[in-house]
N, C-alpha and C positions, 0 to 999 in steps of 0.2 A: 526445447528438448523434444525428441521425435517419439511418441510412443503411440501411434496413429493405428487400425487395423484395416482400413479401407483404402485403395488405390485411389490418389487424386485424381478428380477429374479431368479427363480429357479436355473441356470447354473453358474451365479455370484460365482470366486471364491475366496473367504476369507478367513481369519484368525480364526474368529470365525462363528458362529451360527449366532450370534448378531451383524456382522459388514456392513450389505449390502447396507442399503443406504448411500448415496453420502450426506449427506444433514444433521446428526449430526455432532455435532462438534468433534464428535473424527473420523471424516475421516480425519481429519487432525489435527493435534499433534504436541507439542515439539518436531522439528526434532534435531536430532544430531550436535554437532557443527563440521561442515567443514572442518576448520583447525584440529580435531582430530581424525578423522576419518583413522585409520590402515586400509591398509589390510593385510589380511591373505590366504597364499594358503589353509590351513586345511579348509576353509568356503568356497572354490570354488563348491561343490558339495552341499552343504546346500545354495549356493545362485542360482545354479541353478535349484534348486527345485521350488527358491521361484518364478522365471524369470517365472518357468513356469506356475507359479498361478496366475501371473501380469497380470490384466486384459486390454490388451496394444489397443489402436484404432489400427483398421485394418488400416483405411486411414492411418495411421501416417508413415513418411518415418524416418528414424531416423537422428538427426543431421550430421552433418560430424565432430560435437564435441565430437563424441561418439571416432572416430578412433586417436582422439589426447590424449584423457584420459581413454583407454579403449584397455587391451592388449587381447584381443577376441571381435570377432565378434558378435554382437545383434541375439538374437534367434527372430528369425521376420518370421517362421512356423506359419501359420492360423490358425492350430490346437492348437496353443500356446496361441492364443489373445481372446478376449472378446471385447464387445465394450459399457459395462455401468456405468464406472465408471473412474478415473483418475488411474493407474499403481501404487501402493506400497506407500500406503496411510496407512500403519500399519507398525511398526515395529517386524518382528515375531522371533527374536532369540537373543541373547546377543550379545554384540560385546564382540569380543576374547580380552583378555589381550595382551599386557600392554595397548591398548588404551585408552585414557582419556576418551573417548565419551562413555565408561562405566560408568563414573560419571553422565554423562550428562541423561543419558537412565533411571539411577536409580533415578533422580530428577524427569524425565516424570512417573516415574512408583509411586513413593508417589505422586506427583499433581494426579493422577486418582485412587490411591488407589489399585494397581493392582502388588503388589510385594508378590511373590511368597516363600516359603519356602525356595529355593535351591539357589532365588538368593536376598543375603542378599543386603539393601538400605545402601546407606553411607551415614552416620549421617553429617547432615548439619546444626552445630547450632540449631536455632530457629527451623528450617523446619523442624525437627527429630518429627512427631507426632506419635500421638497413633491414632487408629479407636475409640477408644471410649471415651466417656464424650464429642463427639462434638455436637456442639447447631444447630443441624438440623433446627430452626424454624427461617423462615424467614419472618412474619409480613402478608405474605398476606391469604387472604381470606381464610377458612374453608369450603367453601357452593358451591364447581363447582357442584356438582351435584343438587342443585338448583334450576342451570342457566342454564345447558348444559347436554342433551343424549350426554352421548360416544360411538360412533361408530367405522367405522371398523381399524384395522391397517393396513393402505397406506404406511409405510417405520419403518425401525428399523434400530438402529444402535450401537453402542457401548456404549452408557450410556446412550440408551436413547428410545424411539420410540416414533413413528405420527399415530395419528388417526383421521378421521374425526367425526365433534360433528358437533349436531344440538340443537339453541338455543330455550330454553324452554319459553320462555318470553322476555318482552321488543319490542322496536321497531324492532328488529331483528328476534322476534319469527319466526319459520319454516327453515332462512337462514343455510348454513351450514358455520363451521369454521373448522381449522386446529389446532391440539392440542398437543404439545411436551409434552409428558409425561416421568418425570424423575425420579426412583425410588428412595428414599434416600437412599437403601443398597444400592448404588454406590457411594455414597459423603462419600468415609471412608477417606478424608483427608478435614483439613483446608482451603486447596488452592482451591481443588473441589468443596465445600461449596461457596467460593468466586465468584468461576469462574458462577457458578449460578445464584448468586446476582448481578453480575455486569452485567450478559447476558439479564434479566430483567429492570434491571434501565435502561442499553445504549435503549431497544425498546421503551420503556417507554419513557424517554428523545427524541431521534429520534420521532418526530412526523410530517405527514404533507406532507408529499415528495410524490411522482405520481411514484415514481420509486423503492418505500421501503413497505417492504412488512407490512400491519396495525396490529398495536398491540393491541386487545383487551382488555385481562386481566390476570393475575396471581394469580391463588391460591393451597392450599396445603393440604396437611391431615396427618395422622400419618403417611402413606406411600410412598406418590407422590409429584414432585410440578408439575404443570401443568403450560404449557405458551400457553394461547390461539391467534392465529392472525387468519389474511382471509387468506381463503383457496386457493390456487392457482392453478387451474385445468387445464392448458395447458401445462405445463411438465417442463422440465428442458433446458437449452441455450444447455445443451451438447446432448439431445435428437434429436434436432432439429438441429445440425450440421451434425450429423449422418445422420441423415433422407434427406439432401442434398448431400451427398455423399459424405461429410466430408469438406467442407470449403463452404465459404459467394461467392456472389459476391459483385463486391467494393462498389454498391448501398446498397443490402442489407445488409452488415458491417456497412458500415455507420450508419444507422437507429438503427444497436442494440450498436454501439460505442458510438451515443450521449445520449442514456439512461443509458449507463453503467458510462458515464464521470460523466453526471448530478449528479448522486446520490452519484457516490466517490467525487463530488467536494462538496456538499453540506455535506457529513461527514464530512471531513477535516473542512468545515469551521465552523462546530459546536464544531471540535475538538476530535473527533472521528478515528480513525484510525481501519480499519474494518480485517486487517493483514492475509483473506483467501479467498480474492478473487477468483476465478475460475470460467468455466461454466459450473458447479454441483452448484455453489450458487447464480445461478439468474434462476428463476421463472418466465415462462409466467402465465399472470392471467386467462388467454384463451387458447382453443385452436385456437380461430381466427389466422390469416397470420399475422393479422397486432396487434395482442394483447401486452399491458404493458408489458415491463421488469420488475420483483422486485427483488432486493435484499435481501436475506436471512441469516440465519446463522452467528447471530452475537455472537456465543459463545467465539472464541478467538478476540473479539475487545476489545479496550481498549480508557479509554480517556487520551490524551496528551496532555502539554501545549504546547505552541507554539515555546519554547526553550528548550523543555526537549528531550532527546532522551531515546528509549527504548531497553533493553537488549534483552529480553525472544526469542529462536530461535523458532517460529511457525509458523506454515503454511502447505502448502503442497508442496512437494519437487519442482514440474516443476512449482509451480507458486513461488516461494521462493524470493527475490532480494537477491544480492550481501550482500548490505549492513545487512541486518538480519542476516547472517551468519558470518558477522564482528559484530556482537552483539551492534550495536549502529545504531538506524535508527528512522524513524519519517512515516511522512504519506507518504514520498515520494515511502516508498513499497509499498505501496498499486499500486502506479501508474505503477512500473514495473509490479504487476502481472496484470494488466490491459492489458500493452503490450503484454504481453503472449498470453493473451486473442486476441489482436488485430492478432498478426501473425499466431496464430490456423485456425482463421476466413476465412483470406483473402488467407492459402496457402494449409490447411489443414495439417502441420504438425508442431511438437513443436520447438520452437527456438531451446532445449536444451536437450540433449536426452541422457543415456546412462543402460546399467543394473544394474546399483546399486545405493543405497542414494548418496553412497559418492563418486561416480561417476557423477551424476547428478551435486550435491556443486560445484564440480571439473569443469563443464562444465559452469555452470552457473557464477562462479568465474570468468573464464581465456577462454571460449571461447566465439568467435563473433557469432552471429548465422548468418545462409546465407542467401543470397537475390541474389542469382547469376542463382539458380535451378527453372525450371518452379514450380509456376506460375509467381514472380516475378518479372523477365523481359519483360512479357506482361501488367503488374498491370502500374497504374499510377505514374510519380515520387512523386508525393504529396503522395500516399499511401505510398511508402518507405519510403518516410523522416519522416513521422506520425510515423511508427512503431519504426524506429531508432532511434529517437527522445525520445521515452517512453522507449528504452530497454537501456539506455545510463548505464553504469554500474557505474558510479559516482552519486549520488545522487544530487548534487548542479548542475550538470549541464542536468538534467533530465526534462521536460515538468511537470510542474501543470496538476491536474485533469483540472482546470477553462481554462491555456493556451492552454491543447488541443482539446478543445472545441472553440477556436480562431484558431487552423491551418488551414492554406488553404484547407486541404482534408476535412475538416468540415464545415468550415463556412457559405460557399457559402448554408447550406443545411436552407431549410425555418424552422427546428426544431427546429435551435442551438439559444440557448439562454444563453449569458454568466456569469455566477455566480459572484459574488463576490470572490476576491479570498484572505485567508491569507495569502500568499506571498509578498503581497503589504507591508501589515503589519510590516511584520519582517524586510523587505529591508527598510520601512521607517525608522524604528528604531536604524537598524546599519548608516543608513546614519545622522541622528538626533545625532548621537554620533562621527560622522567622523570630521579631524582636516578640516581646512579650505584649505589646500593643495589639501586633495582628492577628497573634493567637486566639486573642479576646475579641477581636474583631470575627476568626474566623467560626468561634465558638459559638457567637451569636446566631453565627448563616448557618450552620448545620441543625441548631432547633428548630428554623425553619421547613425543614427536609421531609416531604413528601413519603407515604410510604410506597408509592415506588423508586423514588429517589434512594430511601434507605435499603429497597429490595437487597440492589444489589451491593451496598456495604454489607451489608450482614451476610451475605453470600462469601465473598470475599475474607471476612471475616474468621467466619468457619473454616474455610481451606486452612486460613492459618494455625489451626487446630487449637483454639487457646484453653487453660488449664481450668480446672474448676470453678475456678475466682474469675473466671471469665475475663484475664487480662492475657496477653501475650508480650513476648521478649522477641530481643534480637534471636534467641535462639530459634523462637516458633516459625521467626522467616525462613531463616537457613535451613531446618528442617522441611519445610514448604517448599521452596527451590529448589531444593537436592532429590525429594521424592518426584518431581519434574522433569531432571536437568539431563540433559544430553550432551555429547562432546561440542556440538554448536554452542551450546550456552556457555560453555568454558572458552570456546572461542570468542566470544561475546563478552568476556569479563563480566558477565555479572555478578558474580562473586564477588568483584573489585568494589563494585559499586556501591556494595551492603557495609566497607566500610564508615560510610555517610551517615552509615545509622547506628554507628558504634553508642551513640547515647544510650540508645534501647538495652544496652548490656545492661545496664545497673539498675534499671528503672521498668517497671510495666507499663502497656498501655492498656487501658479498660476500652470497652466499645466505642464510650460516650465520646472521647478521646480520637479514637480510632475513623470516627466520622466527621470530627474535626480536622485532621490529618488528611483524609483522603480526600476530601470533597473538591471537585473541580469548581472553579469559580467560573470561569471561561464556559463551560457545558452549561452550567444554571444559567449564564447570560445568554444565551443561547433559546431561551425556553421562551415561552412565550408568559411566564408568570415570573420573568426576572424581576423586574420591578415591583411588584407582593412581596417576592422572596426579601428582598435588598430593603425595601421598607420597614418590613416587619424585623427585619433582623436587626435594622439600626435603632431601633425602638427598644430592643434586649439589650443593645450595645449601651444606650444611651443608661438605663437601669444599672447595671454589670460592669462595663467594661470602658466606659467612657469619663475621660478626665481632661482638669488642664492641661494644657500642653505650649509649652512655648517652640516657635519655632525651631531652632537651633537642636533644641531635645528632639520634634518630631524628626528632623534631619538626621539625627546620629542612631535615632531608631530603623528608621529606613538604610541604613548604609551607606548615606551620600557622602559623597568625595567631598571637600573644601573647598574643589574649585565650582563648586554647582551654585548658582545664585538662590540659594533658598530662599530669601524672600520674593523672590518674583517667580519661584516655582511652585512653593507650598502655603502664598497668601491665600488661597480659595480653601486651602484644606481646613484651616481653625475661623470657627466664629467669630467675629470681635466683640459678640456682646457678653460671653462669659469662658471664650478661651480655649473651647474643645473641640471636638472634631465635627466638622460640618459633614451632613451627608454624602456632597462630593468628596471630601476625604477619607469618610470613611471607606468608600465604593473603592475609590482607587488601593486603597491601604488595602483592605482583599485581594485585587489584585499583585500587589507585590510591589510595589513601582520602588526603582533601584537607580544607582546612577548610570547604568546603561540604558535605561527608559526613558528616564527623566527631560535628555534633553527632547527624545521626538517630542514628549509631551509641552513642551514650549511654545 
C-alpha cells in the first residue's frame, strides 16, 4: 500500500520502471516455497547480475548464516549497494527445471496477472483463469473526483502508485490526503480482483488505533480504484535508520518497538494478520523526532480465525518466519518479522543474510542469528532475551504481540500499555477441554510461575475486569471483546469461537485458576529455567495431583483413539515400581499429547 511522501530515487535499481517504491504491495510477493528451491550452476552468472542490482543497506554486515548456506562469498563492494529499499523484493527470471518452485512462481505470476508468452502458467484447477469477462466493479463510490484534487505522484510501484490529493469539501476542505491509485488493466486475474477487496474491507474494518494509518474512503471509475487514507509526511522507519547511521539506540528502539507491538497486538486481536511487516511499512506522521509510527500496507493481510492456519508463502524474504515457508502459520509471523525489525534496530544488521531467495529460506530455516558480534555484548541482557524471545523459530514457543509488550526490556517504559491478548483465549479453550489428570498436572506448573511470568497474567487478567470476588465469567470475556471489537473482529468470528468456553457460563474462574488455564507450556519450554520449572512442578504434582494409573485409563484420559498402540506409546509415561506418572509423562501430559501427536511421538 503506497502512502510514501518523497519521490523515488532516481538511482534505485529495479526490475522494472514501475517497481520503486517500498510501500505497494507488490514489493513484497508470493515468495517461493523453501523447501523447493533448486539450485543451479547455469543461473550462477544471471544471479550475479541480479546481486548486483540488490539494493543492499551499506550499514548491513552480513550474517554468519550467509557462510553455512552459501558456497561464495557476499558481494558487499559499495559500488554494489544502495540504501532505499529492502534487497530482492522482485522475483526477475524463472527458476530452472526440474524445480518445483517453478510451480509455485507460475501461481504468483496468474495471482498478478503477469505471465508472459514464452512462460506458459500450469493449470491449476479452478485457478486456471482467463483476463477477461472479470467483474472489475467493486461497489464503491464513482464521484473521487468530487471529493478530491489529484495531485502529485509521491511513490510508484508495481501495481499500483501514490499521489497526494486535496480534499474539495467537507470538514476536511483544503487538508491534504494520500491516495493509492490502482489501474484495473492490472487486476487481469480473479485472485488480483480479491486481493483489492480484501485490502479495502481489512482498512475499512481496522479503525481507531494511534498507530494505523486512517482510512478515509474508496472509490472507482471505468479505469481506477482509488484508496484514500492520511497522508503520512515524515518518511519511512527504514529512512530514519539510515539517517542514524544504521541502527537505534536501546531507548530509542524501545519507543519505536512499543508502537510497533501495540498495533500488531491490536491486529491479531481483531483477527487480522498483516503477513509484511518491515521498516518500509511503518510511516512517520511527521517529521517531528518524536512523531506517530503508522502501519501501512495492508495489501497481503488477511483475516484468520483463531484455530485456523494459513497456507499462502508471502512476504518479503528477510522478514519472512520459519513457519510461512512450512506453509502452515497464524499471526505468530507477524511477530517474527517484528523481531527482524527489533534486531535491525538495536544492531544495525539483519538476523539472516545471504545472496539469494533461496538462500535467505535456507538461513532463515536452520540458522541462529548472532548476538556474540558488537553491538550485542555492550546492549542490555533484557534487550537480548526480548529479541531471542520474538526470533524463536517454533511458533508456540514464540512471545505474543501483547507478551512482548509485558517483557522486562519494555515494561518498565511509562508508554506500555498492555492489550488484551488472544492467546488467553485459545489456552483457555484447550484447557476447558483438558481431562482432569492435566489440569492437576497444569496446576502444579503455574505454582511454579515467576513474578514476571505472573506480570502478565494478572495484567490480562484485569482487562477482564473480574467482580469483587475477584473471579470472572464467560460474561467478563464477552464484555472484554466487545469494548475491543471492530467490524474485523466479526469478520474474524471471534465471537464464534467464545462458544468453546460456554462452560464459563455456569461457573467462575478465580485467578489462581486463571493462571492455570492460561499458561503456555510451549513458552516456559522455551526459557532457559524450563527444567526448574518442570522439576519443581512434578514434585507438587507428585504431593497433589499424582496417582495410579493404568494404562488404558491414561489413554482414555488423553483422548487416544483404539487404534493407537498404547502400550508401546505410553510404557515410558507410568513407573512400574508403583504405577504413576513418571516424569517424562508428566512433561509430555502438559503438553497435551492427543492421538494426532501421538504417532509423531513414535
Amino acid at each position: 500500500m503506497g502512502i510514501c511522501t518523497s519521490k523515488p530515487s532516481p538511482n534505485s535499481h529495479t526490475s522494472s520502471p514501475k517497481s520503486d517504491s517500498p510501500q505497494t504491495k507488490e514489493s513484497s510477493v508470493k515468495l517461493p516455497d523453501a523447501s523447493a528451491n533448486g539450485e543451479n550452476p547455469r543461473d550462477d552468472k544471471a544471479e550475479a547480475e541480479n546481486v548486483k542490482k540488490s539494493p543492499f543497506f551499506p550499514f548491513y554486515s552480513p550474517s554468519p548464516a550467509h557462510y553455512f548456506f552459501s558456497k561464495k562469498s557476499p558481494a558487499r563492494s559499495p559500488a554494489n549497494v544502495s540504501s532505499n529499499s529492502t534487497p530482492k523484493r522482485f522475483f526477475r527470471r524463472p527458476f530452472p527445471p526440474p524445480s518445483p518452485a517453478k510451480h509455485i512462481r507460475a501461481v504468483l505470476a496468474r495471482r498478478h496477472g503477469s505471465v508472459k508468452p514464452n512462460e506458459a502458467a500450469i493449470p491449476e484447477g479452478s485457478e486456471a483463469e482467463a483476463a477477461t469477462g472479470l467483474d472489475k466493479s467493486f461497489g464503491f463510490s464513482k464521484h473521487f473526483g468530487n471529493k478530491y484534487e489529484l495531485g502529485e505522484e509521491v511513490g510508484r510501484g508495481h501495481f499500483g502508485y501514490t499521489c497526494k490529493a486535496t480534499f474539495k469539501k467537507g470538514e476536511l476542505k483544503g487538508q491534504q490526503a494520500a491516495v493509492k491509485v490502482i489501474p484495473k488493466s492490472k487486476m487481469t486475474t480473479a485472485i488480483a480482483i480479491e486481493d483489492v477487496r480484501r485490502e479495502v474491507k481489512i482498512l475499512k474494518a481496522l479503525t481507531g488505533h494511534n498507530n494505523l494509518v486512517k482510512f478515509h474512503d474508496a472509490f472507482e471509475d471505468h479505469d481506477n480504484v482509488y484508496i484514500v487514507m492520511e497522508l503520512c509526511e515524515g518518511g519511512e522507519l527504514l529512512d530514519r535508520i539510515l539517517a542514524r547511521g544504521g541502527k537505534y539506540t536501546e531507548d530509542d528502539a524501545r519507543t519505536v518497538m512499543i508502537q510497533i507491538l501495540n498495533v500488531v497486538a491490536f491486529c491479531h486481536l481483531q483477527g487480522v494478520v498483516h503477513r509484511d511487516l518491515k521498516p518500509e511499512n511503518f510511516l512517520f506522521s511527521s517529521k517531528d523526532e518524536d512523531s506517530q509510527l503508522k502501519a501501512i500496507d495492508f495489501g497481503l493481510s488477511d483475516f484468520v480465525k483463531p484455530d485456523e492456519r494459513l497456507n499462502d508463502i508471502v512476504g518479503s524474504a528477510y522478514y519472512v518466519a520459519p513457519e510461512v515457508l512450512h506453509r502452515s502459520y497464524a499471526t505468530e509471523a507477524d511477530v517474527w518479522s517484528v523481531g527482524v525489525i527489533a534486531y535491525i534496530l538495536l544492531c544495525g544488521s539483519r538476523p539472516f543474510w545471504a545472496r539469494t531467495e533461496s538462500g535467505i529460506f535456507r538461513a532463515v530455516l536452520k540458522a541462529d542469528p548472532s548476538f556474540d558480534e558488537p553491538p550485542w555484548p555492550s546492549l542490555s541482557a533484557e534487550a537480548r532475551d526480548f529479541v531471542k524471545r520474538l526470533l524463536n523459530k517454533d511458533p508456540r514457543k514464540r512471545m505474543t504481540a501483547a507478551q512482548a509488550l509485558s517483557h522486562p526490556w519494555l515494561k518498565n517504559s511509562n508508554e506500555v500499555k498492555v492489550p488484551l491478548d488472544i492467546l488467553i483465549f485459545k489456552l483457555m479453550k484447550v484447557y476447558m477441554r483438558s481431562s482432569a489428570l492435566r489440569k492437576a498436572a497444569l496446576r502444579s506448573l503455574s505454582k511454579t510461575l515467576t513474578l514476571d511470568e505472573l506480570s502478565y497474567l494478572k495484567e490480562q487478567f484485569a482487562l477482564l475486569e473480574p467482580n469483587k470476588n475477584g473471579t470472572i465469567s464467560l460474561e467478563n470475556i464477552k464484555t472484554a471483546l466487545m469494548k475491543n471489537a471492530t467490524d474485523a473482529m466479526k469478520e474474524a468470528r471471534i465471537a464464534d469461537f467464545l462458544a468453546s468456553l460456554n462452560a464459563l457460563q455456569y461457573r467462575r474462574m478465580d485467578f489462581e485458576e486463571f493462571c492455570t488455564a492460561t499458561l503456555s507450556v510451549h513458552q516456559l519450554e522455551a526459557l532457559d529455567r524450563w527444567e526448574q520449572h518442570a522439576r519443581c512442578a512434578y514434585e507438587l504434582f507428585e504431593k497433589d495431583g499424582n496417582r495410579a494409573i493404568v494404562i488404558e485409563e491414561l489413554a482414555s484420559e488423553l483422548g487416544l483413539s483404539p487404534s493407537v498402540p498404547v502400550h508401546a506409546v505410553l510404557h515410558d509415561w507410568i513407573r512400574h515400581t508403583d504405577g504413576k506418572l513418571s516424569f517424562l509423562g508428566f512433561v509430555k501430559l502438559l503438553h497435551g499429547v492427543s492421538s494426532r501427536t501421538v504417532p509423531k511421538a513414535q
